[in-house]
N, C-alpha and C positions, 0 to 999 in steps of 0.2 A: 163768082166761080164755084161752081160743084164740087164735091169731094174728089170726085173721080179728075176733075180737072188739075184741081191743086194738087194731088200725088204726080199726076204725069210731070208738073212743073218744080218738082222737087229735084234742088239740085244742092250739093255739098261746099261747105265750106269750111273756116278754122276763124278767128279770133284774133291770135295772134299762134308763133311759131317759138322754138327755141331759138336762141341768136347766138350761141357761142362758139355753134360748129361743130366737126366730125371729131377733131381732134384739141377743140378750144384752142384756135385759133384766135377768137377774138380778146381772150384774154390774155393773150403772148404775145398780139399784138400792142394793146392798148398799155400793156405793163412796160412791154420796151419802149413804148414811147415815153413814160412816165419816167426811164433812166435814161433818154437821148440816145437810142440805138436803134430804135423805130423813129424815121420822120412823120411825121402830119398827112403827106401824101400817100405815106407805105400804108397809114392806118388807115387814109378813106378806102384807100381801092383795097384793101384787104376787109371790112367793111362791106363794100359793095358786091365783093365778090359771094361773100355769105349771105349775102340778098337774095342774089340771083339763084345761088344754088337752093336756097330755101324753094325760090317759088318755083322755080323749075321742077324742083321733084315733087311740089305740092300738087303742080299742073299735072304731071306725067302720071301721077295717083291718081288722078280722077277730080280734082278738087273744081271747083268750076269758077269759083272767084277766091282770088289771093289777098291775105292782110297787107296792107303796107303801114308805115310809121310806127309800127309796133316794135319794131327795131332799134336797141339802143348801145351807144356807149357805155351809160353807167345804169339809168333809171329814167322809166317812161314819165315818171310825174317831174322827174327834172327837165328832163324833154318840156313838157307843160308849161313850165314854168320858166322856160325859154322864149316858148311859141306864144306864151302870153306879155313877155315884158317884166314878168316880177321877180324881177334881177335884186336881189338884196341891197341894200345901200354899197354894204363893208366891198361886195363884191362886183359894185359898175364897173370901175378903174380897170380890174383885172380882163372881166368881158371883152369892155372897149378895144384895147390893148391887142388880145388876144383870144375870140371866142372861144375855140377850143380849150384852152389855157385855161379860161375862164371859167369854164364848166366842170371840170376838172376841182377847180380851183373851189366851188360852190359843194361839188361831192366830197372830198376830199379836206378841204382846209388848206390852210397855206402856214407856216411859221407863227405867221403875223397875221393870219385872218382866219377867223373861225368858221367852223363846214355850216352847212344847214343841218339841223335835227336830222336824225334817221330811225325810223318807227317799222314796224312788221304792217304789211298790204295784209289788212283785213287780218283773217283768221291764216295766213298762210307764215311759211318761214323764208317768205321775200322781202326783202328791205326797200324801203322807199325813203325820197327825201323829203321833208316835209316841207312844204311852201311857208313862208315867212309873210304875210299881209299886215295891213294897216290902215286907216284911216285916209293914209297921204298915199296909197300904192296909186301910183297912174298903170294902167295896163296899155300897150302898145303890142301890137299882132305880128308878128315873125314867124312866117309859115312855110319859110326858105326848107325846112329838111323834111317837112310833111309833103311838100310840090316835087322836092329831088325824087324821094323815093315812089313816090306813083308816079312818073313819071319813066325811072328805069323800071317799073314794073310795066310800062305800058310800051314801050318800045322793045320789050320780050314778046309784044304781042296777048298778053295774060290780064284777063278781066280781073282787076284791081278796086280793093275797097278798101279807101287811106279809114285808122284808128284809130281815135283821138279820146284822150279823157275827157268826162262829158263836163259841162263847167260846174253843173252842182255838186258833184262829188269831188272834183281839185277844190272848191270853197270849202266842203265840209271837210276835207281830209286837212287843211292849211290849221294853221295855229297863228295866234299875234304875234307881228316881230319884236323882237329885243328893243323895252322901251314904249311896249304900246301898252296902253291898261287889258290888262290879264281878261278881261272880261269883253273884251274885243268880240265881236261875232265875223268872223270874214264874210260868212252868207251875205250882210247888208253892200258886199262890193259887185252883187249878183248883173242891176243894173248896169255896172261902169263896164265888165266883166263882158256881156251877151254882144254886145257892138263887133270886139273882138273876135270872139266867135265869126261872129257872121263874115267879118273879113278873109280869115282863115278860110271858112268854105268858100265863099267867092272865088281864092285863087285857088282852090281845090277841084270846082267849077272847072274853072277857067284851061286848067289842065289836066284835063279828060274823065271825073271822078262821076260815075251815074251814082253813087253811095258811098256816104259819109257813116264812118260806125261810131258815135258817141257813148262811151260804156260809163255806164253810172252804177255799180256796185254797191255804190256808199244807200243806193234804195232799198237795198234790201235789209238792212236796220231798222231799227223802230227809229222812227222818225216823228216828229212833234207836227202839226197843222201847217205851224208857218213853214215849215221845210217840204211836209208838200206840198204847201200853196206856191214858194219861191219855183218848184220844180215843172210846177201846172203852168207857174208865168215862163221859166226860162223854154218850154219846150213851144209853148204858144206862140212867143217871139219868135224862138227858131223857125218854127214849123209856120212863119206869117211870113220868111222872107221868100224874096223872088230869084234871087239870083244865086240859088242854091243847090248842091245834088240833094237826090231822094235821101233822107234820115234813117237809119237804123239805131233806136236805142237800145244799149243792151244790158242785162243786170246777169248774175252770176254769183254764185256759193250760198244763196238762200233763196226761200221765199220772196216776193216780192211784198205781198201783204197788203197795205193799204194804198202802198204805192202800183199797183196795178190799173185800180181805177183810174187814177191820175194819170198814167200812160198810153192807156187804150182810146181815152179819148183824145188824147193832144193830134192837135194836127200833122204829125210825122208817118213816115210811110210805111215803116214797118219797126217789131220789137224779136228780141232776142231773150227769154227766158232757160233758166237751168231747170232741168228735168230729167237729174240726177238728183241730187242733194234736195230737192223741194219738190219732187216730182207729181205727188198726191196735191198737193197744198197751192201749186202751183194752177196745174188739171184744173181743181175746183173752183180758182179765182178767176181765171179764163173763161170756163163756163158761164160762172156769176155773173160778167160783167155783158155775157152775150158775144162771147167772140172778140176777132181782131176783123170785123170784115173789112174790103178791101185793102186790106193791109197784109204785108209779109209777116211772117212768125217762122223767125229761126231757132229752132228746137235742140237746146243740148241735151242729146240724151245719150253720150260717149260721155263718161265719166274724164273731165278733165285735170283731175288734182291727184289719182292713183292710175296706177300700173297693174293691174288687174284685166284681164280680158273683159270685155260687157258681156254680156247675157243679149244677144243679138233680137231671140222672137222677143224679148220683154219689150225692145228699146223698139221694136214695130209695133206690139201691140200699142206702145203708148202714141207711136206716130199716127198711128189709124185713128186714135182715139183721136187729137188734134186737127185731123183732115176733118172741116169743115166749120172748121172755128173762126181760117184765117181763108183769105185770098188764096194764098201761097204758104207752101209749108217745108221750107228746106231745112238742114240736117246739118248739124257742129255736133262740135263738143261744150260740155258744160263751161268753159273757159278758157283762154288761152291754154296752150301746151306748153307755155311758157313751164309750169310748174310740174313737167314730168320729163324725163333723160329723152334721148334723141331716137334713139334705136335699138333693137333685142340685135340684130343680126354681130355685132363682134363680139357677144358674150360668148368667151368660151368654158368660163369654168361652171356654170349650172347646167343640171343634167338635161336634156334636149327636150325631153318629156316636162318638166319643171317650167322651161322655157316657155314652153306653149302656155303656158298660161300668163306671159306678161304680153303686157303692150304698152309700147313707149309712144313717144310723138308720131313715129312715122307708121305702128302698126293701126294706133287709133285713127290716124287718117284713112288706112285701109278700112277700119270699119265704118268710120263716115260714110266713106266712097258706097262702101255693099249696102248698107243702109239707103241710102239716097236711092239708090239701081233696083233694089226691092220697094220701096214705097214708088218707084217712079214706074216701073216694069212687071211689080207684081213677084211674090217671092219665089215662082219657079225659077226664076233667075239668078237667084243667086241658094239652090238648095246644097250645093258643095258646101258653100259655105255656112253656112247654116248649120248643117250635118258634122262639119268638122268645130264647127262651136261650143255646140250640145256635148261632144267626146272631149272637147277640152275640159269644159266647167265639168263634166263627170269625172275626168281624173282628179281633177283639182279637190272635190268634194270629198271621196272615199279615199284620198292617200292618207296612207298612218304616217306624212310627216306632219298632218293639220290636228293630229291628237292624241293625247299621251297622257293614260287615265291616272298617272302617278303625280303628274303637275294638277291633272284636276281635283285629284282628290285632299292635294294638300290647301290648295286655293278652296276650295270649300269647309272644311274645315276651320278656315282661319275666324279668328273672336276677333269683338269690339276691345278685346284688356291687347291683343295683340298690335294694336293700333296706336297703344297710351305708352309715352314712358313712365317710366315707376314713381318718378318724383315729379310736383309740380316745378312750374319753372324757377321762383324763388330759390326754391332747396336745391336745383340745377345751377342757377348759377354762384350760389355761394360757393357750392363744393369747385366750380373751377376753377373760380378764381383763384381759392388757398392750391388749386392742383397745379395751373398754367401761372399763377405769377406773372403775369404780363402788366404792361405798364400802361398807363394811362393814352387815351387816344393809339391802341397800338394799330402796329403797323404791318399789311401784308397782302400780296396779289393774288386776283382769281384762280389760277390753276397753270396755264402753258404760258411756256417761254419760248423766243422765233424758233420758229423750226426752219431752222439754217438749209444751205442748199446742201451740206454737207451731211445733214440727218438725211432729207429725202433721197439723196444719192446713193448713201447706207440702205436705205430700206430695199431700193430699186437693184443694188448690186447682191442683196440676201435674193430676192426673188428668182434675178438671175442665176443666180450658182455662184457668182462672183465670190461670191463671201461665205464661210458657213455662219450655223446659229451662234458658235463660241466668238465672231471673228465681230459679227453684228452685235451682238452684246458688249463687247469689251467697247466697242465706240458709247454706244448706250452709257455705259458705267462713267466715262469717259465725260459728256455732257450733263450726265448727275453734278457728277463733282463740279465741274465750271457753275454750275447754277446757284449748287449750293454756296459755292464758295464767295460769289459775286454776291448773293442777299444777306451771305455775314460782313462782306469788307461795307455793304451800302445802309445796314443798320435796320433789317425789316428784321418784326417781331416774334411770327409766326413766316416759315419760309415751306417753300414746295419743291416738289421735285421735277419739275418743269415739263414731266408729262414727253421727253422725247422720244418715248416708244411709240408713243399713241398717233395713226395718221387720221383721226378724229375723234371728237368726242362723242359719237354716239355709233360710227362704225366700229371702232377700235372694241366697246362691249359687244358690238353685235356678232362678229367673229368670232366669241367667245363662248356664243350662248347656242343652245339648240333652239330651230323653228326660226331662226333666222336665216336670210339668201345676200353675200355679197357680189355688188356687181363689177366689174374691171373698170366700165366705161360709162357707169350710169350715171352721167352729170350731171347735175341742176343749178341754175341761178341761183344765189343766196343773196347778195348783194355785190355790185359792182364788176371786179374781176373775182370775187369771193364765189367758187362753185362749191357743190357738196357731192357726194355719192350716197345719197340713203338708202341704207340698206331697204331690205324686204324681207318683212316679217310675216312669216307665211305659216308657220306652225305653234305649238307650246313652247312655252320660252323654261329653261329653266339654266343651273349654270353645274357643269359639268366638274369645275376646279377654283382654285382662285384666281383672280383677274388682276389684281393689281398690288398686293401684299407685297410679294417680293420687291420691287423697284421703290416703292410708297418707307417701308424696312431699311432698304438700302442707303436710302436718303437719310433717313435718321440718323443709321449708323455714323455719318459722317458730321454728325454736329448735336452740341446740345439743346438748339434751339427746336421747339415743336414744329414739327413738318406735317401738315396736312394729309390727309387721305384723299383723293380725290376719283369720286362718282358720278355719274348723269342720272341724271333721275326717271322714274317712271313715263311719268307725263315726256319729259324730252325725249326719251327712247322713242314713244310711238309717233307725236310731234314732228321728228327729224326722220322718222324712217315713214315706208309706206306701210300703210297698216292692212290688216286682213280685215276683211269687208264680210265675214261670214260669223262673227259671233261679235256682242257688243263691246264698246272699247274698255268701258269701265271693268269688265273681264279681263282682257289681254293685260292691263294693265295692274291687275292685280297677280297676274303671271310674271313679272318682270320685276314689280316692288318684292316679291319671294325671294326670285335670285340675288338682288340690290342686299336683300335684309342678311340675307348668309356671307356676303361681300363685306359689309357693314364688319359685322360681327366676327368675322376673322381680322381684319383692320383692327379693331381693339385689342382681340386678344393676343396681336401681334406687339403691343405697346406706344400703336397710336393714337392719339387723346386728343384732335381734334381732325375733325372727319368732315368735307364738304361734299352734298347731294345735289348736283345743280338739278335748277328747274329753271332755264330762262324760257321755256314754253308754255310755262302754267298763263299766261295770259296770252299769248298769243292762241291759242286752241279754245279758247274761250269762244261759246257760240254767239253769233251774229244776231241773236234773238234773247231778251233781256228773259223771256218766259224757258228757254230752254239752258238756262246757265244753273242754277238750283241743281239738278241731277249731274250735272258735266264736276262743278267743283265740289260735291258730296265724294265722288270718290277719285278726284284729280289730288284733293286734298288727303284724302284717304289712304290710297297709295303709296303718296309722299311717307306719311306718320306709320306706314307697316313696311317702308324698308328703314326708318331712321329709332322704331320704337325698343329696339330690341336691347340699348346700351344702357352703361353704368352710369348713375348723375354725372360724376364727373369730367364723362365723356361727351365734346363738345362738338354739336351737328351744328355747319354750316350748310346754306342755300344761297344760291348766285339765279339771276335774273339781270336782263339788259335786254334794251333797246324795245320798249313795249309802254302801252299806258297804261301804267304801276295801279292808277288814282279807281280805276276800273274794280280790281281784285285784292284789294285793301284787307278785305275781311280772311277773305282766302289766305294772302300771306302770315294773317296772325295764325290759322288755322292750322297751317304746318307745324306748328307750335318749336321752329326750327330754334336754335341758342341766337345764333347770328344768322343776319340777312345783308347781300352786299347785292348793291343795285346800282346802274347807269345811272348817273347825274351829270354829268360832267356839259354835254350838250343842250339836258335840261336845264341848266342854270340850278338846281338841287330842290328841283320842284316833289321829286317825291320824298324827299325829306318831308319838308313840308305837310304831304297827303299822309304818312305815318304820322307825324305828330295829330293832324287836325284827326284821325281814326283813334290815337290813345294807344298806340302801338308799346306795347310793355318790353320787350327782349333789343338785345342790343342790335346795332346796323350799320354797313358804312356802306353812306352812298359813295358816289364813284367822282375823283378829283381829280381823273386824267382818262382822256375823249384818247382810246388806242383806235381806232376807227380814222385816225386821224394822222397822217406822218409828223404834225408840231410835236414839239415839246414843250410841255407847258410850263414857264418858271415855277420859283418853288412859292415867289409871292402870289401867282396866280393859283396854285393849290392851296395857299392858306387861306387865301380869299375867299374860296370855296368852302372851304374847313370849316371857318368862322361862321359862312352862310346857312350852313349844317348846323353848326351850334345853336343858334336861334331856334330849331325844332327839337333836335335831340340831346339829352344829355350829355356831359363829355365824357359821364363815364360810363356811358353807352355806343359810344362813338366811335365806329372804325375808319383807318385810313386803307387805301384803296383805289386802284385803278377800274375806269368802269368795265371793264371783259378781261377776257385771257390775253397774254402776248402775242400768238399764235402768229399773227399775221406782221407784226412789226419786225425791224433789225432787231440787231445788240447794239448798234451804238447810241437809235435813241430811245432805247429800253432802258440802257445802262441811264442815259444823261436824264427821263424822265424819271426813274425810280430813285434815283438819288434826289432830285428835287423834291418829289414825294415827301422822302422820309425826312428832309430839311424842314418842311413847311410841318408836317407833325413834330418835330421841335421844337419850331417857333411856335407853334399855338402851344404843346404842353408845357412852355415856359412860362406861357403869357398867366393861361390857368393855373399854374402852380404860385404865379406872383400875385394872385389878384388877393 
């Protein structure tokens, strides 16, 4: 095909879609079923209805083929991990019994049965559940909800292309299950593994599907030989069967690198590259390798992980460039849309002008669409649009809210001593210990306590008018006290003040701050029914007053025991929100460790003396390329140590981290040069215990002996069990107790019944240690 052929044949597609609805629907549904107030049936057709609606409005945009399967309850890798048979032992019974049930039962935990792992998808802030394999997994094909939904896609009448994780990347994303030698490789189940596969397309075949999209992300990693040699064999099999749809493989959020070669020639019929995030790199290995001839190349070049308008002639010229590489040259976004909010049109409180410069799921499908209509038609056709593109990104560029020479010049300014605290860590923590007093193995929780329906009601009737600020406060004042008062009758060492002001941890600063944008309705997946609303950080960050002194004060007041200060950190701030794409992040981020550091520092000189900075996104932002991590944690780390550098030895900085691979950023964490470090173990089995000791980790830590990710409760023998497992790596008189995250998302009554077990099981072991 000619160049000029393959633009006429350009047509628009997506990846996958957001699932949660206009109004998160599917997470009011799925949670009332989780309390028996929603049936089974309410939830599918409630469910299927946000199907339709997706693709309906994907169609009526111009989209020309629609995702299906990408659609989930909880998590598409759990999905996977359904459609394959690798049903956990602990949790056949439950499946059997009751699939839905069961499923549930697998994301979630049950009393008496524990969840699967749950780890951050790639470098993003979505959770996935991690596959459990082994030696003995039989895989069995169950492709019942991949056939349902291409199916109601196809009786819409809507050219449908079912989504599926591709099988090399469900292997490499799996871990050994409980009980398998640690050193398990799942890859070697690749063989037993591709059969299945092929059944799955068979009845994917079978019911109507001209294109199967197997997304294999995990390629864009460095990858060792035998991994792309497994991926050379799995797509060779693939791409040898007969009774199969055409193959779409696609990768996403890097470079493909050496795995390019290995896909261009497999015998599949088309690939899907990002040309955003890799777009140079990408360009060149295409080239190198001669093209995709006869084959399709679907082109991200919609930004899909920001909310940023694209740069529309750029995202042409690069399509032009690629016309004549492939066969066929259609037009996405870099990723699913999973990982951007739904829509600009109900925002009403940013200014209209402001406005225009975001795009959510449904405006970047617009851009798809103009995109595809210009490479296919030629750009007279769409020169409105075009012309009103150019005047967006110019306003966006010269607004004096994108820069403020008073934050720059103090970010400039800043030294290397500004980064150090004064004493080394030795002489830090002698002095706290004589300051804190605290007891052996002590005891205390990450930051938030539930946020009752009774808090978010409070927030929602202040908004309304229902309440004033005096009226919203006294409730506030109100759940201090219960907090407080519940961590002295249950025996924690260090307590908090349970954060019930805060309707996030990283919105809650962003309100605070200048050059930040909140949204009403800007939803995103996080995990599960867990959505977020990240802000948009669109200008100079600096902080106007103080943010959290007064409530952090208030707590104190109310007890002699030390009460926490409680911060988000740098790296999390930009992590959790969407970032400005127009000056480097290692910048922004030193714009925001400034404001952290004045935050800090009122906190002490308020007379709190120990202060936690979380960073659970120092690894998750971690890049997907082992050669581009050196620059990312030079000033990820950096950051961290110029908002915490500024206190008195005595004064003790905590950092919290969860649900991520610890064993990855080892160095990094000593680098923060934090006092304490409290980390998720609980689901690990207290594997990253372990990776600090085997690194020589000097400052104390406590990994995490209660999985809040999880409705159980865990006895207090099952936390000491943990305790003791801890103890094998770290010392005990370095040893914190600790649940693995904040409470945020649990009740009070099995907060109340875990937190007491908690601090039972640090009992029993500081007795055990004190008798020995």
């Amino acid at each position: 095909m000619t160049a000029k052929s393959a633009a006429a044949a350009a047509r628009a597609t997506v990846y996958g879609y957001p699932r949660q609805g206009r109004n998160r629907e599917l997470k009011k549904a799925v949670e009332g079923y989780w309390k028996g107030r929603v049936t089974a049936d309410v939830l599918r057709g409630t469910a299927a209805g946000l199907r339709r609606t997706n693709w309906q409005q994907l169609a009526g945009a111009g989209i020309h083929e629609v995702p299906t399967g990408d659609f989930s309850y909880y998590d598409h890798v759990l999905d996977t991990t359904v459609m394959v048979g690798a049903i956990p032992d602990r949790h056949r019974e439950a499946v059997a019994a009751d699939a839905l049930d069961g499923y549930f039962a697998m994301a979630r935990g049950t009393q008496d049965v524990a969840p699967l792992e749950m780890t951050k998808w790639f470098d993003t802030n979505y959770h996935y559940l991690v596959p459990e394999l082994g030696p003995d997994t039989v895989f069995t094909a169950d492709s019942a909800k991949q056939v349902t939904e291409l199916k109601e896609a196809v009786a819409l009448g809507l050219p449908a292309r079912p989504v599926l994780v591709g099988p090399v990347t469900y292997l490499l994303l799996a871990k050994p299950a409980p009980g398998v030698a640690p050193d398990f490789d799942p890859l070697t189940l690749l063989d037993r593994l591709l059969p299945v596969y092929a059944e799955v397309l068979a009845d994917l075949r079978a019911a109507g599907a001209e294109w199967v999209q197997l997304d294999e992300p995990a390629l864009v990693q460095d990858r060792t030989p035998a991994e792309l040699n497994a991926a050379e064999r799995a797509f060779r099999d693939l791409g040898a069967l007969t009774d199969r749809p055409r193959l779409l493989v696609a990768s996403y959020f890097d470079r493909l690198g050496n795995a390019l070669p290995v896909l261009a020639k497999a015998p599949v019929e088309g690939l899907a590259l990002d040309f955003t995030e890799a777009a140079a790199a990408n360009l060149d290995a295409l080239a190198a390798v001669g093209g995709l001839p006869g084959k399709r190349l679907v082109a991200g070049v919609v930004n899909g992980r920001n909310v940023w308008v694209g740069d529309l002639e750029n995202a042409l010229a690069t399509l032009g460039t690629l016309l004549g590489l492939a066969d066929r040259v259609d037009v996405s976004a870099s990723c699913s849309l999973l990982h951007v909010p739904l829509d600009t049109a109900p925002e009403r409180d940013i200014d209209p002008q402001i406005l225009r410069w975001l795009a959510f799921a449904r405006q970047k499908t617009a851009e798809i669409v103009t995109l595809a209509k210009g490479l296919a038609h030629g750009t007279d056709t769409i020169a409105a649009e075009l012309a009103a593109n150019r005047a967006d990104l110019a306003t966006r560029a010269h607004s004096p809210l994108t820069r403020d020479p008073a934050v720059r010049a103090r970010t400039a300014a800043v030294t290397e001593a500004d980064t150090r605290r004064s004493q080394p860590y030795d002489n830090r923590a002698a002095a706290q210990r004589a300051h804190l007093r605290l007891p052996l193995l002590p005891t205390t929780t990450i930051g938030s306590f539930p946020q009752t329906g009774e808090l978010r009601t409070a927030r929602a009737d202040l908004r309304a008018g229902r309440i004033d600020t005096a009226g919203y406060e006294e409730r506030i004042k109100a759940e201090i006290q219960e907090v407080i008062s519940f961590q002295e009758k249950a025996g924690l060492d260090v307590l908090v003040h349970g954060e019930a002001e805060r309707n996030d941890m990283v919105q809650y600063f962003a309100e605070q701050l200048t050059g930040y944008l909140a949204t009403q309705h800007g939803w995103v997946q996080s995990y599960g029914t867990r959505y977020v609303r990240p802000p948009i950080l669109a200008g100079d960050i600096s902080r106007a007053e103080p943010m959290t002194a007064r409530w952090t004060t208030y707590a104190q007041s109310l007890t002699d025991r030390p009460v926490k200060g409680m911060l988000t950190g740098p790296v999390t701030m930009l992590a959790w929100s969407f970032v400005r794409d127009d000056q480097p992040l290692g910048d922004t981020a030193r714009q925001v460790a400034l404001a952290l550091r004045d935050e800090v520092n009122d906190l002490e000189a308020a007379g709190v003396s120990v202060i936690q900075v979380d960073e659970p996104a120092l690894r998750e932002t971690l890049p997907l390329r082992a050669a581009d991590r050196p620059a990312y944690l030079a000033w990820a780390t950096e950051a961290f140590r110029l908002s915490t550098s500024g206190v008195r030895p005595e004064t003790q900085i905590h950092t919290h981290m969860c649900y991520a691979e610890f064993g990855d950023v080892v160095q990094a964490i000593d680098d923060l040069d934090a006092d304490v470090i409290s980390l998720e173990a609980a689901r690990s089995h207290m594997q990253v215990a372990r990776e600090l000791a085997a690194h020589g980790y000097p400052r104390e830590a406590g990994p995490g002996v209660y999985d809040i990710h999880s409705p159980r409760v865990p006895s207090a023998e099952e936390a000491a069990g943990l305790l003791r497992t801890g103890l094998q790596a770290i010392p005990a008189e370095r040893l914190w107790v600790k649940p693995d995250c904040g409470l945020k998302t649990r009740g009070w009554p099995e907060t109340r019944a875990a937190l007491e077990n908690l601090v039972a099981a640090a009992h029993t072991v500081r007795a055990e240690l004190l008798t020995r």
